[in-house]
N, C-alpha and C positions, 0 to 999 in steps of 0.2 A: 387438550392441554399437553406439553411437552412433559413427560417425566425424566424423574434423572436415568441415566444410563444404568444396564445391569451392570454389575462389578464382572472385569473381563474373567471369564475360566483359564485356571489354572492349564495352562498345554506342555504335552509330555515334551519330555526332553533328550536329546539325538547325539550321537556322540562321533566324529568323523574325525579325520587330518586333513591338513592345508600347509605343504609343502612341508609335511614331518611332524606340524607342531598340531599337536591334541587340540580340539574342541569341541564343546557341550553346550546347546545352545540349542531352542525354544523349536521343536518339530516346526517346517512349514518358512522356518529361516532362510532367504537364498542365500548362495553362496555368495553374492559379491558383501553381503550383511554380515555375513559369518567370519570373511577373511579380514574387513575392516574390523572385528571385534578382537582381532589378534595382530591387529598393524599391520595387516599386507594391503596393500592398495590396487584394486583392479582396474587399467583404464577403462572410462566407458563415455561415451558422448549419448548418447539419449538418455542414461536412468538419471533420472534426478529423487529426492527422498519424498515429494512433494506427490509426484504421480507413479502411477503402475507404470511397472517392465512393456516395454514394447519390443523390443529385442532387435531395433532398426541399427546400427550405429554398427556390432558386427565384432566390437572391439573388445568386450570382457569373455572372448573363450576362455574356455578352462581347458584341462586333461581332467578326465575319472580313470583310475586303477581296474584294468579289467576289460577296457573298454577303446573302441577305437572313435568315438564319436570325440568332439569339444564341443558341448553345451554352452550355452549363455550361461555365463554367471548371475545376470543380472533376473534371470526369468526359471532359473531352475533353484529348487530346493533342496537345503542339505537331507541327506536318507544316513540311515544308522549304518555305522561303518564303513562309507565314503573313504575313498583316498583319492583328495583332491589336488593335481598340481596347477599354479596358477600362472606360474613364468617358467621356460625354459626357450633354447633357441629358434626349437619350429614356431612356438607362441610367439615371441618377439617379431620373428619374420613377420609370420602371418598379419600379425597388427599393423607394424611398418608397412604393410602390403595393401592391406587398409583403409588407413588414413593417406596413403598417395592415391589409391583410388578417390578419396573426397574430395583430395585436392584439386586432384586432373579436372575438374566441375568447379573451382573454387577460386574467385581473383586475386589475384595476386598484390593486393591495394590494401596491406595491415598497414601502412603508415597511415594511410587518410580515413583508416577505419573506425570509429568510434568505439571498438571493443582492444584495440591496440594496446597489447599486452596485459588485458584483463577478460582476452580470447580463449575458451578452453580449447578449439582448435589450432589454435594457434599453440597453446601449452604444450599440446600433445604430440605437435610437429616437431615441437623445438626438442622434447625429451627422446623425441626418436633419432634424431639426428638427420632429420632430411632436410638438406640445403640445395635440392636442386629437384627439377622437375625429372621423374623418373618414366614418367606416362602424359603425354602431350595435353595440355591444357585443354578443353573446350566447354567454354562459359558463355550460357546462354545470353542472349541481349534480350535483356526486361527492363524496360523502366521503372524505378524508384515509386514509390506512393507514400506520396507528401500529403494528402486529401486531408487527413485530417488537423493539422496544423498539433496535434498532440505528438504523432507517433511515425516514425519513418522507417519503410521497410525497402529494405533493398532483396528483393528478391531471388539475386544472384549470389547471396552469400547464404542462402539456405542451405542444410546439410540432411533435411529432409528428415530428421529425426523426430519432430511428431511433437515434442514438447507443446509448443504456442498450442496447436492443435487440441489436446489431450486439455491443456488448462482450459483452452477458453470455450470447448464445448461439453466437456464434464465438472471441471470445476466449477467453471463461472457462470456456463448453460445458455452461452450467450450467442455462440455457434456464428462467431465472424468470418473466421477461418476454419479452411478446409483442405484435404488434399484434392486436386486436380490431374486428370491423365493416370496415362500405367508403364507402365514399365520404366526404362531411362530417360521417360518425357513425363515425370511423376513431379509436379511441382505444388508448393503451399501457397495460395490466394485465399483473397477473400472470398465467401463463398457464392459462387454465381457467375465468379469471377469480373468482380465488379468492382470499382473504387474502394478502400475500405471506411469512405465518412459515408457512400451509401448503403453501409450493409450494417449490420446492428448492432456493430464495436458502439462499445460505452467507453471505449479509449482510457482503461483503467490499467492498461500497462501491464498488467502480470504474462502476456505474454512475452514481452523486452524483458522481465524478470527474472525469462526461466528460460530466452532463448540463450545455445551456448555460444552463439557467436555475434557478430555487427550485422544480422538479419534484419533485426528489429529492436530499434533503438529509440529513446526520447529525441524528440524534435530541441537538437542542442541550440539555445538561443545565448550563449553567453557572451555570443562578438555585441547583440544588441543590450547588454547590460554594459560593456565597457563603452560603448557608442554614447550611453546616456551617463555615466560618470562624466565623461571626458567634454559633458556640453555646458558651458557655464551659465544657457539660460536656464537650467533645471534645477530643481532642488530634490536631489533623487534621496528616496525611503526607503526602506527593507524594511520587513516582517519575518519569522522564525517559526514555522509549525510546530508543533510539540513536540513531533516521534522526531526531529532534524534532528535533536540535538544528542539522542541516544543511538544515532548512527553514524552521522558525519565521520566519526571518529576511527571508523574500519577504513579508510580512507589513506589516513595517516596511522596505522599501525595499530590503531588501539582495541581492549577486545570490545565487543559486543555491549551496546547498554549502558556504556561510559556517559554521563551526563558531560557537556564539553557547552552548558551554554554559557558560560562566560569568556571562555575563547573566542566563541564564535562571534558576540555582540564585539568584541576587542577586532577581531577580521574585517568587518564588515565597516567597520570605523575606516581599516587600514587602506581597504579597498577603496574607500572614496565617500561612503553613503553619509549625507548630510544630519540624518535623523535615523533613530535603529530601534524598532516597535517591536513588541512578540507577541504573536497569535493566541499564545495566550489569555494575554488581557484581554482579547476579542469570543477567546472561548468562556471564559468566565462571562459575558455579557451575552452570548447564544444563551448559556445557561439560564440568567436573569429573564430574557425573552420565554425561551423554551420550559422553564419550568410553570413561570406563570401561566402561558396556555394550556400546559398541563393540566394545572389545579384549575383553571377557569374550566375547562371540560369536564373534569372531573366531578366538581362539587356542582357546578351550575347547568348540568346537560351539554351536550356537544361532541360530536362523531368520534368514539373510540373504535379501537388504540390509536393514541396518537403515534404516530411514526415518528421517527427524527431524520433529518436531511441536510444532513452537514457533510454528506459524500459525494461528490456532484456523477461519479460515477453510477451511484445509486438510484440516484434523479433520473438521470439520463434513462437507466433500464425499468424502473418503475413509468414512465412516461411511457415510453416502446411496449413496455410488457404486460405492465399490472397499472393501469389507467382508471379502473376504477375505485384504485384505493387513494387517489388525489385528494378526493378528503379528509383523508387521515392523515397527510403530509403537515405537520409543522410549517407553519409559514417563517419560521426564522431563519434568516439565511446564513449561509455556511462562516464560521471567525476569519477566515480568508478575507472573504465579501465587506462582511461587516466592520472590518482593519481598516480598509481600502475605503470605506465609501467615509468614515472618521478622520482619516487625514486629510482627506483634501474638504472637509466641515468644520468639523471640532479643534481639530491640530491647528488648520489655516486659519480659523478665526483665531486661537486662543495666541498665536505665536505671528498673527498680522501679516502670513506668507500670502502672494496670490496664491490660491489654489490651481490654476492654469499651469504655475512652474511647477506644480509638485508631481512629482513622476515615483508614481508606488510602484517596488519589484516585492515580490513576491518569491518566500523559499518553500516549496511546499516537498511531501513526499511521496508525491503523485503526480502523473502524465495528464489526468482529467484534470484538474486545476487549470490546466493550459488551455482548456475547454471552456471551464466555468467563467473567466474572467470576463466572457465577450456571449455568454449563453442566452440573456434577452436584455430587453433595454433598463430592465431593472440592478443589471450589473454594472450599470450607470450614475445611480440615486444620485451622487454629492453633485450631477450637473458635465460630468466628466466621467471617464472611464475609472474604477472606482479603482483597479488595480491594475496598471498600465502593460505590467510585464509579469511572467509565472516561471521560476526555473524549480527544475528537481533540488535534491539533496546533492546526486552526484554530480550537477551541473554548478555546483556550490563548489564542490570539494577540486573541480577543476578551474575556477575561478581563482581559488585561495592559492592554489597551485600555480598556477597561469604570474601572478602579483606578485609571487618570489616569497612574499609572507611564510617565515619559518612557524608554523600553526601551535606546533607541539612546545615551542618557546613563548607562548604569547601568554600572558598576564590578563586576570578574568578582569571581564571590563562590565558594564552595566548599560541597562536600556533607558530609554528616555521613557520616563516614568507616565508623564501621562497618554500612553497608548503602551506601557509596558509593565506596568506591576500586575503581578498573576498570583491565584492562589492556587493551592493542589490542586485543585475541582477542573482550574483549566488547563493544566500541565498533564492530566489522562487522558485528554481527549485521544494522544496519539494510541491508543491501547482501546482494542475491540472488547466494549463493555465499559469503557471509561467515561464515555458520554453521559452515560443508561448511571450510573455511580455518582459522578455530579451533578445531574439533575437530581435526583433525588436526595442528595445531602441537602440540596436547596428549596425542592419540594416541599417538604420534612420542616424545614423551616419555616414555609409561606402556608403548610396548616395548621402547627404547632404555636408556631411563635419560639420553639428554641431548639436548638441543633441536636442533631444524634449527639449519643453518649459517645467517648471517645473511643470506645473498643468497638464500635459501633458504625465509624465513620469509614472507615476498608470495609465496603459490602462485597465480601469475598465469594458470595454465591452467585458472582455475574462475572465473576474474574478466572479466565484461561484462553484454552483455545480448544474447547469443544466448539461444533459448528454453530450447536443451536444450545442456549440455556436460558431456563426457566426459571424464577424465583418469585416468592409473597414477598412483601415489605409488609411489614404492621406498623400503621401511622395512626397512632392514639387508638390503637379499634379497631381501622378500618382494613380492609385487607386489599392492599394494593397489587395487581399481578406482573411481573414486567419478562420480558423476554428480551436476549440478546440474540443476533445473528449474523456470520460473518462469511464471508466468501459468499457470493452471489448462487450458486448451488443449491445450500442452506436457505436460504430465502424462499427459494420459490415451496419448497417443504410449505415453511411458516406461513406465509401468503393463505396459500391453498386451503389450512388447517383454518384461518380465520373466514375465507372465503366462502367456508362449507358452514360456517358456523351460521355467518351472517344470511346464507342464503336459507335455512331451515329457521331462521328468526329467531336462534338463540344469543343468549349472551356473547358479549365477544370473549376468545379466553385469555385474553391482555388485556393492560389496558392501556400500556406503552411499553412502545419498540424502541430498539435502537439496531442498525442496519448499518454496517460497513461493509464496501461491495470486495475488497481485500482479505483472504486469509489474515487474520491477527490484525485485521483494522490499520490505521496508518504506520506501525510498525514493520508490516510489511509491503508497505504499499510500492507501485509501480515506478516510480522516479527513487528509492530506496538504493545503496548500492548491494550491485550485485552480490548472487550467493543464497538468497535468501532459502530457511529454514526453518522449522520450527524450532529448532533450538537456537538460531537467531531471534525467533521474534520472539519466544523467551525472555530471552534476554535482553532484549530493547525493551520491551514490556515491563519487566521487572526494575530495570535502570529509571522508569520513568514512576512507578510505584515507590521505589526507595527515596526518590528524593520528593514525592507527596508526604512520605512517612514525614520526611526528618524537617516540615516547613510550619512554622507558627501559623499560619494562613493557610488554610484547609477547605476552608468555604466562600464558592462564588460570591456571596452574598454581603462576602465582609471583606470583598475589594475593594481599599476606599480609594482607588482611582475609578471603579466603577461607579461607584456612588457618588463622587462625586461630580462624574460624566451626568449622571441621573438627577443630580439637583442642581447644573448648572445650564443642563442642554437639552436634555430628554424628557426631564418631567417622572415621568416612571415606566415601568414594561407593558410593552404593551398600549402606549402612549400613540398617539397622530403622528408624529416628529418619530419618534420611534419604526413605527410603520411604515411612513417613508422612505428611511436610512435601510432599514436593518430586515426589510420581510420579501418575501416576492410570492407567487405565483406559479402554477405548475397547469401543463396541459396536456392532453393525450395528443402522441406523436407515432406517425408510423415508423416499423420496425426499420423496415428498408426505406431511406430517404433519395429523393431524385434531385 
């Protein structure tokens, strides 16, 4: 069983200077943590807040008093009585000296780059003042890898800084990427140095996330969104993930966590789209699926923990990695899916459209989405592709951008109700722990017969961003155990810890999971804009809790456009016609595919 965390020890505290000004600040501080606590800003291209100092980039020396060395700021600790200088003019040189070193490796192609002008190298070029090549170019010839139809890496804007790296095989554990060669023929592939859709990316993006350049980017698809606006045999839809709506907004200016969905349904209108659905509705209805299977297992025998599998990232590496926990997967398929296979059935019959015309695009805030929509033939169910096209958040905010649509002047507009009325329950989904939160306000329901008490409904002991948390629910009596888990790292822990349990024939110590393969679940996920943090996902997280707070509609259960979906077309959860539409299937898949 997971226990809570010890409360962190008190650490002594160091008292130094950073360019004259005093500070006192937590032993074990590096200096470029210590100078940003006092407003100086170090440049650095490899530290990001997310991962450990590597010290590759070259760029945050410092001076120490006493001393003739310039340490990393980024990898060195402040010590008691430090005197640290952080800019002067050999510093400045030096870094200028640098970042034209990166360059002279680095093409020359930021117009056609898809990180143009939201390039940290690029920032840091412009802040230097180098407008011209100081050290002759020579930029490898590497072909692009497009493989996976999610994620596009141009391997010659690599800056070798280790970031992708560092996430995707410590954070995520996924080990896609790798470095290759040594010395100035040191380059980042996939590992084996092989295609990246045959190596065992789960195409979850947090490497594009946290690359600082157009190295590694989402597969931009938004020429073929205006391709199908501009076709007058279609009847083109959009759908709205949850976490869109509490990011889109850093885009256009705004801070962090801004709730903007009624702009956004008003854009989407502007943009062209015939009918405008929110994933929502859809998550509210995984719920209605996923809790019922819940409690069916629960009460009536049937393979615990149940998992949940609404992160197709997750799928993908549970399939590759942990294959024998297929059983325990939830057959509900992800509100993406289940949107998508609804409109061209339910919407088409209810509104007399062929289903043939209807062309579902998809906003998601993830690169694996681009994955899911085509993953087996059950992403098919309504007889048609159930979700024709998948773009990110930021391939949205370049859309709305692209149309001339003044965003921050637009007037909230509203969804078309029957695939768009949502209650809180399916508005968290975007927040890791949110799933695991409305499942069970619905659970709670389907054993009771009536809802949590109201101070009762924010289950705040499943709510943050610790990797892994554990919590009881008491439902009448019974003691229910549930565990959250986020970033794929965290997972293999929890796996393991149930693995071991099951293999010595004890109880399991859950009894449902919820699993986002994302730091902070889809608030930070991979199609997200850039930047991400934990004080970003914070705050999108909390954007998306504040406006559960303040909604008369709180529970899945008492969406009456889902209930009404239920008595006019589905029957109930769990239903034939239900199983059909809304469930699929999982198989073991090798890690490396050919």
């Amino acid at each position: 069983m997971i226990t809570a965390p010890e409360p962190p020890k008190t650490r002594a505290m160091v008292r130094a200077t950073i360019n004259g000004v005093p500070i006192h600040v937590p032993e074990g501080t590096s200096i470029l943590d210590a100078a940003r606590s006092v407003q100086i800003r170090i440049p650095t291209l490899c530290k990001h807040p997310d991962l450990l100092p590597t010290s590759a980039c070259g760029l945050c020396i410092v001076r120490l008093g006493g001393s003739r060395k310039m340490p990393r700021a980024c990898a060195t600790a402040v010590e008691e009585g430090m005197e640290i200088t952080t800019h002067d003019p050999e510093l400045t040189e030096v870094r200028r000296t640098t970042i034209e070193l990166i360059l002279s490796t680095h093409p020359n192609t930021c117009i056609t780059c898809g990180r143009n002008t939201n390039c940290e190298l690029q920032t840091l070029a412009a802040e230097f003042g180098i407008r011209h090549d100081e050290i002759p170019r020579h930029v490898p010839a590497i072909e692009p890898d497009d493989s996976t139809g999610s994620i596009h890496i141009d391997f010659t804007k690599c800056v070798k800084c280790g970031r992708c790296i560092q996430v995707c095989q410590e954070m995520q554990n996924v080990w896609a990427l790798s470095f290759l060669d040594r010395g100035i023929h040191t380059r980042m592939a996939p590992a084996g140095d092989i295609k990246l859709a045959e190596s065992p990316c789960i195409r979850c993006g947090q490497c594009s996330a946290h690359c600082p350049t157009g190295a590694i980017v989402e597969n931009d698809e938004t020429a073929a969104v205006w391709e199908a606006l501009r076709d007058p045999e279609r009847f083109c839809t959009v759908q709205i993930a949850p976490s869109v709506r509490v990011a889109l907004g850093e885009a256009f200016g705004y801070p962090p966590g801004v709730d903007l969905t009624g702009k956004i349904y008003t854009a989407m209108r502007r943009l062209g789209f015939k009918a405008v659905f929110d994933t929502n509705f859809s998550a509210d209805l995984t719920i209605m699926e996923e809790a019922a299977e819940f409690v069916q297992r629960f009460t009536k025998g049937g393979t615990l923990p149940l998992i949940t599998s609404c992160c197709p990232a997750w799928v993908d590496y549970m399939e590759k990695r942990f294959a024998d926990f297929v059983p325990n997967f939830s057959t509900a398929k992800s509100p993406q899916q289940m949107l998508g296979a609804l409109a061209k059935t339910y919407f088409a019959e209810k509104t007399g459209i062929d289903p043939s015309r209807i062309y579902q695009i998809s906003v998601m805030p993830c690169t694996a989405k681009k994955y899911e929509i085509e993953r087996t033939e059950e992403m098919s169910s309504s007889g048609y592709p159930d979700v024709d096209l998948c773009i990110t958040t930021r391939e949205l905010a370049r859309l709305i951008k692209q149309s001339g649509v003044a965003f921050k002047d637009l007037p909230d507009g509203h969804p078309d109700s029957i695939l768009g009325t949502y209650s809180g329950g399916g508005l968290i989904f975007g927040a890791t722990g949110g799933v695991m939160e409305a499942a069970l306000r619905t659970a709670y329901f389907r054993v009771t017969g009536r809802n949590l008490e109201k101070e009762a409904i924010s289950i705040k002991a499943i709510r943050g961003l610790e990797g892994i948390r554990g919590a009881t629910i008491d439902i009448d009596g019974t003691k229910v155990r549930v565990a959250v888990a986020h970033g794929l790292g965290n997972v293999e822990k929890l796996l393991l810890e149930i693995r071991a349990a099951r293999e010595a024939g004890e109880e399991p110590p859950y009894h449902f999971i919820e699993v986002m393969a994302c730091p902070g679940g889809c608030v930070g996920g991979g199609g997200q804009p850039y930047g991400v943090t934990n004080d970003l996902r914070t705050a999108r997280a909390r954007g998306l809790y504040d406006a559960d707070s303040a909604m008369t509609l709180r529970f899945s259960h008492e969406n009456p456009d889902v209930l009404r979906l239920y008595q006019d077309y589905l029957g109930e959860p769990l239903s034939h016609r239900a199983h059909e539409l809304l469930h699929a299937h999982y198989h073991a898949r090798p890690a490396y595919q050919k």
